[in-house]
C-alpha positions in Angstrom: 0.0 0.0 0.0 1.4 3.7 -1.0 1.1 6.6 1.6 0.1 9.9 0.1 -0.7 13.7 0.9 -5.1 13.6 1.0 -5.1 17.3 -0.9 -7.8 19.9 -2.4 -7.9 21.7 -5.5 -10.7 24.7 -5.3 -11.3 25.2 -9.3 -13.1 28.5 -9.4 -14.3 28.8 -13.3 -15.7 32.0 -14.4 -18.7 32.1 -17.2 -19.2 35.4 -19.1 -20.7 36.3 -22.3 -25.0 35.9 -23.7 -26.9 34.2 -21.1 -27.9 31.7 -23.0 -24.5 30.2 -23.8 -23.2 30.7 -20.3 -26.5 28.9 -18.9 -25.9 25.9 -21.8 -22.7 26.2 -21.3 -23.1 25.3 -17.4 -26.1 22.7 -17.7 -23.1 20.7 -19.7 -21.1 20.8 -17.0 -19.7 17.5 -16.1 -20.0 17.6 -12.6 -23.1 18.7 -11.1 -23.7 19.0 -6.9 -21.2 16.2 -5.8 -19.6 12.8 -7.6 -18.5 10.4 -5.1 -15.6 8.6 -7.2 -15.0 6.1 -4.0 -12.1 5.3 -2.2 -12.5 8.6 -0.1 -12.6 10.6 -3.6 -15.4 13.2 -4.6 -15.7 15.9 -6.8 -18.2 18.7 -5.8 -19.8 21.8 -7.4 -20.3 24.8 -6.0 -21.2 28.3 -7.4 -19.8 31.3 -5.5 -22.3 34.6 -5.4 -25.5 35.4 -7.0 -26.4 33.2 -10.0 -26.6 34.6 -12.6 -25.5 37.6 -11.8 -26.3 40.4 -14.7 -23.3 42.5 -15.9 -25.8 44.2 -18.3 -27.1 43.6 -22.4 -25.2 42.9 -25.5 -26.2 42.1 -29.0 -25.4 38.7 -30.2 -25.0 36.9 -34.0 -27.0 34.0 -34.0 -26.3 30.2 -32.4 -23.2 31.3 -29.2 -22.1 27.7 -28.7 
């Protein structure tokens, strides 16, 4: 049996751009709420501040993703 370091990675991603590519965009996500892997091994979502949070209007050209 190998001994190792138990560590944590906090992955902040940041979405910006139409609203309706950043909300597809997340709903893609491959992790969603927490995946328990086993073995003492999870990954788990979170979402820091208000969701979505409106930065204001822009004008888009057709299909964003």
């Amino acid at each position: 049996m190998k001994i190792e370091d138990r560590v944590r990675v906090l992955r902040i991603l940041e979405y910006v751009g139409p609203r309706s590519w950043v909300e597809k965009t997340m709903e893609t996500n491959a992790v969603k709420g927490t995946r328990h892997l086993g073995h003492g091994q999870w990954i788990k979502e979170a979402i820091i501040g208000d969701y979505p949070e409106i930065l204001g209007t822009m004008e888009t050209e057709g299909e964003n993703i």
